[in-house]
TIDRENZA-52674 format. One line per field, with one value per residue (C-alpha): residue in one letter; x, y, z; residue number from 1. Coordinates in Angstrom, 1 decimal. Layout:
N
residu A ...
X X ...
Y Y ...
Z Z ...
num NUM ...
// end
This chain:
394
residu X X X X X X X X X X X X X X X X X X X X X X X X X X X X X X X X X X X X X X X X X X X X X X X X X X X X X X X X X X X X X X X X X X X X X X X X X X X X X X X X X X X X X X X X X X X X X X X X X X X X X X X X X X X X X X X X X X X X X X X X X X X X X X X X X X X X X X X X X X X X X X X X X X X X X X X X X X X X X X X X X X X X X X X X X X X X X X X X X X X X X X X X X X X X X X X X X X X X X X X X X X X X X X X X X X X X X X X X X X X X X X X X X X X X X X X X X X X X X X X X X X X X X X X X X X X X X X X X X X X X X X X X X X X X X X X X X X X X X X X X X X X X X X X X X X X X X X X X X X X X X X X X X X X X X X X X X X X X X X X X X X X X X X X X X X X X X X X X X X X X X X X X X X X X X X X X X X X X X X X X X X X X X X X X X X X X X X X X X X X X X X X X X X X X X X X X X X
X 5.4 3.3 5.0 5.8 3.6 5.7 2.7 2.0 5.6 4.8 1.7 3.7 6.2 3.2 2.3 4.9 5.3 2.2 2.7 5.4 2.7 0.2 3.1 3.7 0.1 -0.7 2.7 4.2 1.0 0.0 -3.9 -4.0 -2.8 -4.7 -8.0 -11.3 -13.2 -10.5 -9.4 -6.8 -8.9 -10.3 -6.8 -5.1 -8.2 -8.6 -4.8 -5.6 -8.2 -6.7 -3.3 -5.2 -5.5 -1.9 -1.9 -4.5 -2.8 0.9 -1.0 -3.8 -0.2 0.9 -1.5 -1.5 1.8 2.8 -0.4 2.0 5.1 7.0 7.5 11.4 11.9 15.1 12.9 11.7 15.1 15.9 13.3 14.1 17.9 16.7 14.5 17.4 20.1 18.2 16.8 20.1 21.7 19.3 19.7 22.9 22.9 20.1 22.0 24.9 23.6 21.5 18.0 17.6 19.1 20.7 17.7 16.7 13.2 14.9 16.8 14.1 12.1 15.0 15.6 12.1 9.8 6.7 7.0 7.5 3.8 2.3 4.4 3.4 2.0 5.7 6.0 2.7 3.2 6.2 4.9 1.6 3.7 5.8 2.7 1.5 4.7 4.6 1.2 2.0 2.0 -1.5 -3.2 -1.4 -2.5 -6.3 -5.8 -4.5 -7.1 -10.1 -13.0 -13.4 -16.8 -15.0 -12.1 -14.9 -17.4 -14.4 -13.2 -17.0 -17.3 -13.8 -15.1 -18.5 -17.1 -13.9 -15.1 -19.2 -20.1 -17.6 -18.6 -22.2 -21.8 -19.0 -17.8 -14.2 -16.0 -13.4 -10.4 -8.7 -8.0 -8.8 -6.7 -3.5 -3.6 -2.4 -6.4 -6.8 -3.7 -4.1 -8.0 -6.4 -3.9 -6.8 -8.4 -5.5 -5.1 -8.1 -7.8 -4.9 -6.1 -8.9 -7.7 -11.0 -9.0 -8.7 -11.9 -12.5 -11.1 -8.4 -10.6 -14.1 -11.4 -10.6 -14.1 -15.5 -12.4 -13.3 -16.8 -15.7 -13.1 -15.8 -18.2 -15.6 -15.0 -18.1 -19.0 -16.1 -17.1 -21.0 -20.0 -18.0 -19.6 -22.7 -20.7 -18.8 -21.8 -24.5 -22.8 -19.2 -19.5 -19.9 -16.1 -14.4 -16.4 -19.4 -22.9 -23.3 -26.9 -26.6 -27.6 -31.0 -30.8 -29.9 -32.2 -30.1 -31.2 -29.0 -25.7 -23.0 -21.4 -18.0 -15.7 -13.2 -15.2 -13.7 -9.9 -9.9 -8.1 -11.3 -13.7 -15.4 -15.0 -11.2 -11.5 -13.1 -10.7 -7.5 -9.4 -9.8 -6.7 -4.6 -7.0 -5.6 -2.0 -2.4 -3.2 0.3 2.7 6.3 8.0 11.6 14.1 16.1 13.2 12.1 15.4 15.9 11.7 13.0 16.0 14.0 11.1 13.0 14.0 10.6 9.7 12.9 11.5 8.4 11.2 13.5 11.2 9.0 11.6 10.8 13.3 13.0 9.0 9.0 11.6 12.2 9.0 6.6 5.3 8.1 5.8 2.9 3.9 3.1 -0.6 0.0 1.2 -1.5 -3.2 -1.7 1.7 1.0 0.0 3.5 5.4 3.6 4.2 7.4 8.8 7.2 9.6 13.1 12.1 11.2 14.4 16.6 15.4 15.4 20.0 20.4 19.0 20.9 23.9 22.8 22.1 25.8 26.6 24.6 26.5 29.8 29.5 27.1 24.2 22.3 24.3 23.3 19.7 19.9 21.4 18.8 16.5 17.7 17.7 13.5 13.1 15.0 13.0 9.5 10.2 11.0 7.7 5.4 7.4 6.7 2.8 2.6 4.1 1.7 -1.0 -0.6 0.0 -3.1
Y 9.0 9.9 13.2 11.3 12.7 13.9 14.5 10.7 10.4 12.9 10.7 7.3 9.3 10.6 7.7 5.9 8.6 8.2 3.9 5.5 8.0 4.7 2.8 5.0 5.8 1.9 0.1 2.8 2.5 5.9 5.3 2.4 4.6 7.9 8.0 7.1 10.1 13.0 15.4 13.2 10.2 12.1 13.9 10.3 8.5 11.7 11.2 7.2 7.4 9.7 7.6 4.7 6.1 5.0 1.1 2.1 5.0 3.2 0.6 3.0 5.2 2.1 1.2 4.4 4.9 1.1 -0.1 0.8 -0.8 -3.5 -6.3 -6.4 -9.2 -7.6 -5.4 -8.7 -9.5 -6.8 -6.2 -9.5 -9.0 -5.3 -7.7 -10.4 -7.3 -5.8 -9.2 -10.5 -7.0 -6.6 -10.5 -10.0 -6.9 -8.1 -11.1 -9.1 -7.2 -10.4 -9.5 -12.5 -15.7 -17.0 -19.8 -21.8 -19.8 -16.7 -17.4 -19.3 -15.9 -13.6 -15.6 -16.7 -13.7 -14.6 -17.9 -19.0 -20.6 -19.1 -16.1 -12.2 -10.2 -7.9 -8.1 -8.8 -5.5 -6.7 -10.2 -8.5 -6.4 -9.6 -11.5 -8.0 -8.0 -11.4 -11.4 -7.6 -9.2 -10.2 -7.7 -5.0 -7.1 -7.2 -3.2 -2.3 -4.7 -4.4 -1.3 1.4 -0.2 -3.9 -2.3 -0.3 -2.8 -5.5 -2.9 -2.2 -5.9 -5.5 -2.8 -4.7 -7.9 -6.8 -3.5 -3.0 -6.5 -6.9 -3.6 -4.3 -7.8 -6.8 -10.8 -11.3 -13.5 -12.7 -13.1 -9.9 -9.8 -6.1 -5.3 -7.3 -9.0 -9.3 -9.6 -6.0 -4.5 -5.9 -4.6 -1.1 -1.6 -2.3 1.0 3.3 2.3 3.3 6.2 6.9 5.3 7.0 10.5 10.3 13.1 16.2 17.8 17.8 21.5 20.6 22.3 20.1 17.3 19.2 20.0 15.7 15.4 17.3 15.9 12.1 12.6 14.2 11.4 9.0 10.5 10.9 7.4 6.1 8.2 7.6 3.9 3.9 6.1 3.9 0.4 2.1 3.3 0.8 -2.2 -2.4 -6.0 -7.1 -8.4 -7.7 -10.1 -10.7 -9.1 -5.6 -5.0 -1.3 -2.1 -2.3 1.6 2.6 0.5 -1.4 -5.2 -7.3 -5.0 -6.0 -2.3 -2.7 -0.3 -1.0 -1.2 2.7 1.4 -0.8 -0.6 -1.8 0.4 2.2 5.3 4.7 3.6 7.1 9.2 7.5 8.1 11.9 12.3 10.2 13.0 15.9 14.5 13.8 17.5 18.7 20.3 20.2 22.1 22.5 20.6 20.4 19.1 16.6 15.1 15.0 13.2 10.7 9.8 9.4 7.6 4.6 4.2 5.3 1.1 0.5 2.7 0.2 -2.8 -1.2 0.0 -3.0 -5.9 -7.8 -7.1 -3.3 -3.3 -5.6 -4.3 -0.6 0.7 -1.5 0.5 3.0 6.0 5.4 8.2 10.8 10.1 12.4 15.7 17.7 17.4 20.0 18.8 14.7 16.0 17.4 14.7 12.2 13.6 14.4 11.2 9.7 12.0 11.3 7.3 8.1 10.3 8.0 5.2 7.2 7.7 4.3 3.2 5.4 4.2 0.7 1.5 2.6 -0.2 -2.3 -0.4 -0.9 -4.4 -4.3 -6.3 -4.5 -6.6 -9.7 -8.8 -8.2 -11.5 -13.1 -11.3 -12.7 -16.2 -16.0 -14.2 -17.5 -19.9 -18.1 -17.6 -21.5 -22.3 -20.2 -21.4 -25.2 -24.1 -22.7 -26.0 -28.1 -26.8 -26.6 -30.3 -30.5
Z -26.4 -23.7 -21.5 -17.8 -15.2 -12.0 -10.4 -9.6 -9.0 -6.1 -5.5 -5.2 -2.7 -0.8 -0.2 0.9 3.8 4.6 5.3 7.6 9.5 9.6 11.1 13.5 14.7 15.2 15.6 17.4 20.1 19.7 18.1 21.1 23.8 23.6 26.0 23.9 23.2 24.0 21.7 21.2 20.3 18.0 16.0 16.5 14.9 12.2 11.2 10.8 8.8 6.7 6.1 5.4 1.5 1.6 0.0 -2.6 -3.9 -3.9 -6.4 -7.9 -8.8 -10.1 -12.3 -13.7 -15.2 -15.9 -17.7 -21.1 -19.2 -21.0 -18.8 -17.3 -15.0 -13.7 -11.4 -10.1 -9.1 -8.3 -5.9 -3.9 -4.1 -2.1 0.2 0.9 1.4 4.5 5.9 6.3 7.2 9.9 11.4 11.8 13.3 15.9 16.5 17.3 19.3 21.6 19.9 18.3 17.3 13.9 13.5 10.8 10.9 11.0 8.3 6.1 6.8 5.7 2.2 1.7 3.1 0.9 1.0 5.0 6.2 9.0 9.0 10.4 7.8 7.5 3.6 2.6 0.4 -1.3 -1.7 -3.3 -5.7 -6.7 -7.3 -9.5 -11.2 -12.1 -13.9 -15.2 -18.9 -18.6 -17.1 -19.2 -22.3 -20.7 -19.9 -23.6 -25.6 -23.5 -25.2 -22.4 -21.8 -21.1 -18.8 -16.6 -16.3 -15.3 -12.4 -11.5 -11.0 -9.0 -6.4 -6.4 -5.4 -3.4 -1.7 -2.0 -0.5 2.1 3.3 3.3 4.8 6.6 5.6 4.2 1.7 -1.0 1.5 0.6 4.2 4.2 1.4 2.5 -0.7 -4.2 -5.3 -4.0 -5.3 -9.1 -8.5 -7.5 -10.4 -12.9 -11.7 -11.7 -15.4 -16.3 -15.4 -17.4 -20.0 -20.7 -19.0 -17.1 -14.5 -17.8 -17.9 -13.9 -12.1 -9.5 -7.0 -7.8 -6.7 -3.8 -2.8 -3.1 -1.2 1.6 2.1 1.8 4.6 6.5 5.7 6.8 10.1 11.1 10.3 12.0 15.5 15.2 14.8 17.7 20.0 19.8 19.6 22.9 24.7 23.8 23.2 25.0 25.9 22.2 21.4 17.7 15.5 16.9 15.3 17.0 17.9 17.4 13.7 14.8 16.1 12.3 10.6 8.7 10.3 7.7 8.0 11.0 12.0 13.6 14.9 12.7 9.6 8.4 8.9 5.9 2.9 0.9 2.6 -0.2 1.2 1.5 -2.2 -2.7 -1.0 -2.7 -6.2 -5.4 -4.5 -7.4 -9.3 -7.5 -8.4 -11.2 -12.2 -10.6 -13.0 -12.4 -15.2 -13.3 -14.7 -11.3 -9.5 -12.3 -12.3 -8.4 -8.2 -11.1 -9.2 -5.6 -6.6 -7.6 -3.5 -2.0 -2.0 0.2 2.5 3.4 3.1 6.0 8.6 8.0 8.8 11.2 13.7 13.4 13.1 16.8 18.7 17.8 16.2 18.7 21.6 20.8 20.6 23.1 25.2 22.2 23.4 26.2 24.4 23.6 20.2 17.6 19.3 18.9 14.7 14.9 16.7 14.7 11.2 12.3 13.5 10.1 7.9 10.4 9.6 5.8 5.4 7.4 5.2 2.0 3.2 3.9 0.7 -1.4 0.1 -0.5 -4.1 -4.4 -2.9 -5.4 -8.4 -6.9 -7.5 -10.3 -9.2 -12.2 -14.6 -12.8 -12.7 -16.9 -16.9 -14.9 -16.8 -20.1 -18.6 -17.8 -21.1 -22.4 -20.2 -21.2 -25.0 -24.7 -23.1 -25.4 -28.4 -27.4 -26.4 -29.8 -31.1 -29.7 -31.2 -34.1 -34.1 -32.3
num 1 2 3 4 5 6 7 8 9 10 11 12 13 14 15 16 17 18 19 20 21 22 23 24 25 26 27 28 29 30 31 32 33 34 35 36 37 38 39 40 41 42 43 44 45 46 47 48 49 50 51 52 53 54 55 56 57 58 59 60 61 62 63 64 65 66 67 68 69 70 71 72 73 74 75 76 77 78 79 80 81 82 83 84 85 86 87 88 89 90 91 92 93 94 95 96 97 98 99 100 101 102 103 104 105 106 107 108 109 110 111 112 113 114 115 116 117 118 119 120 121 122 123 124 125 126 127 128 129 130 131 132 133 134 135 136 137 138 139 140 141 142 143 144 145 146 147 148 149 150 151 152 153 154 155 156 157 158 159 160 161 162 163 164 165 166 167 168 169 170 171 172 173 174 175 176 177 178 179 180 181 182 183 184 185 186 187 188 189 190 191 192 193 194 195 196 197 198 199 200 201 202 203 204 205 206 207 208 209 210 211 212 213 214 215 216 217 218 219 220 221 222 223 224 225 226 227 228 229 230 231 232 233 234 235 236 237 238 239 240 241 242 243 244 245 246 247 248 249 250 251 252 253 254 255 256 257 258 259 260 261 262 263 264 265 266 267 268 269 270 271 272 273 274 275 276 277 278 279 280 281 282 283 284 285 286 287 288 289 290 291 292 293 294 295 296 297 298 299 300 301 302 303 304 305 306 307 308 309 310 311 312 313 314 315 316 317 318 319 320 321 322 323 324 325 326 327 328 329 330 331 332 333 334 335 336 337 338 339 340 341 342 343 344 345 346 347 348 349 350 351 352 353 354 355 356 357 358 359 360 361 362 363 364 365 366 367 368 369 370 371 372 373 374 375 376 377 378 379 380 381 382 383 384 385 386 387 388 389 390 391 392 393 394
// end
């Protein structure tokens, strides 16, 4: 049995904190307050950039340590009982305080967040990882039979079709929707386990890691600046969509450079970055038996994190806007107050999740999720059985 690696633990925990920082930077109205081209601008947009490694790693992270799971379908329900417990906590607590109203879309959107047309992006996360879970049988099967040369030549033809050519074209051809999908985080998934697999991470020094680090971020920031300095300067009538002209000025006639071309989960260079640094993790030794057993026990309520501060009550009316004054402090201060605030919401969410899970205990939901469990084992094992029955007949 393979020794568990805390350092991706770290990773996935990382990672989480820093979907709070992105959170905060764009819904909190900081990256839309600060003046473009200050020293601000530039710290607020460095941060961003940065923090947008965050969805990739969560799944690359995933990928890499589950790729061997067995397939439990209690973490399914569990997951959604999680979901259900704060969307109707939160209703009511809105409605009872005159923030909202008890409606029948509220309530369709607190019992059926994946499911409810037309509906905000809140939970695209959760409904990507449910989607993820869902097909975890296959794509662990693909993982574990496929040749080394299959498994990389499938996640080449992943990043070529879901990263490379959007990127080039800059055309959501493949409607990942810029990585808000459950096509991008299986393609992440897929990755992440082969990199496990295969321990491509062993023979590379920590610090080589460190170094292509380094110069990807730097690539990434100055592409994001050049691109908007010139898109700013030369071309500040052309709206978000529309062909920019300042192609022509790089010499690249057939690709469209927009602004927000950088911020994008399936950027390759934010591909790039997130590899490097599921690397760096995964190098990290943790040999203290305290600190082992206090990462085990957190890592199972980083996810509840995203759920909380992501409802849709709390993501509107508290974290909207809520930090657009931070864009006036200077800019080692709005690094500080920004980070900051992102660990009091992490930490905050981290307490009332661990009193929800003793909540959950007390009343032993974990026995109704092996029970629900047993009943889709029951309901699968019946379906395959009567597959396999018909044919043979056939």
């Amino acid at each position: 049995m393979r020794e568990r690696n805390y350092g991706i633990d770290l990773l996935k925990i990382f990672s989480m904190y820093l979907v709070v920082v992105l959170h905060v930077l764009g819904q909190g109205g900081i990256i839309y307050s600060v003046k473009t081209f200050s020293s601000d601008y530039f710290v607020g947009w460095a941060m961003t950039l940065f923090v947008y490694v965050c969805v990739d790693l969560f799944a690359l992270a995933s990928g890499y340590v589950s790729y061997k799971s067995k397939f439990k379908p209690r973490r399914i329900v569990e997951l959604y009982l999680i979901v259900l417990f704060y969307g109707v906590l939160f209703l009511i607590l809105f409605a009872v305080s005159g923030n909202t109203d008890i409606t029948l879309k509220n309530i369709l959107l607190t019992v059926f967040p994946s499911f409810v047309k037309n509906q905000p992006l809140y939970y695209w996360y959760f409904t990507a990882y449910l989607i993820l879970f869902l097909l975890m049988p296959f794509i662990n099967f693909i993982i574990c039979k496929f040749t080394r040369k299959k498994l990389a030549f499938l996640c080449l033809i992943l990043l070529f079709m879901y990263s490379v050519v959007p990127a080039l074209m800059q055309n959501d051809f493949s409607h990942t929707i810029s990585g808000y999908s459950y096509i991008w985080i299986i393609a992440m998934y897929f990755l992440g386990a082969y990199f496990a697999k295969y321990r491509v991470f062993e023979k590379i020094k920590k610090y080589r890691l460190f170094i292509l680090l380094i110069i990807s971020l730097a690539l990434t920031f100055c592409g994001h600046f050049v691109v908007n300095y010139y898109y700013l300067k030369n071309a500040p009538e052309v709206l978000e969509g529309q062909a920019d002209y300042i192609s022509n000025e790089f010499g690249m006639m057939s690709i469209y450079l927009k602004p927000s071309m950088f911020t994008n989960y399936t950027f390759p260079t934010t591909v790039i970055n997130s590899v490097l640094l599921l690397g760096i993790f995964s190098k990290i030794k943790i040999k203290s038996k305290f600190l082992q057993s206090r990462i085990s026990a957190f890592v199972p309520l980083v996810f509840s994190v995203y759920i909380i501060h992501t409802n849709k009550f709390v993501f509107e009316q508290i974290i909207g806007g809520l930090f657009e004054g931070y864009a006036a402090f200077s800019p080692f201060i709005l690094v500080l107050a920004t980070l900051g605030t992102a660990l009091v919401i992490f930490v905050v969410c981290i307490m009332i999740d661990m009193l929800r899970f003793e909540l959950f205990k007390l009343i032993k939901v974990d026995k109704f999720c092996l029970f629900a469990e047993n009943k889709l084992k029951q309901i699968w094992n019946r379906l395959f059985e009567n597959k396999t029955e018909v044919s043979n007949e056939q």
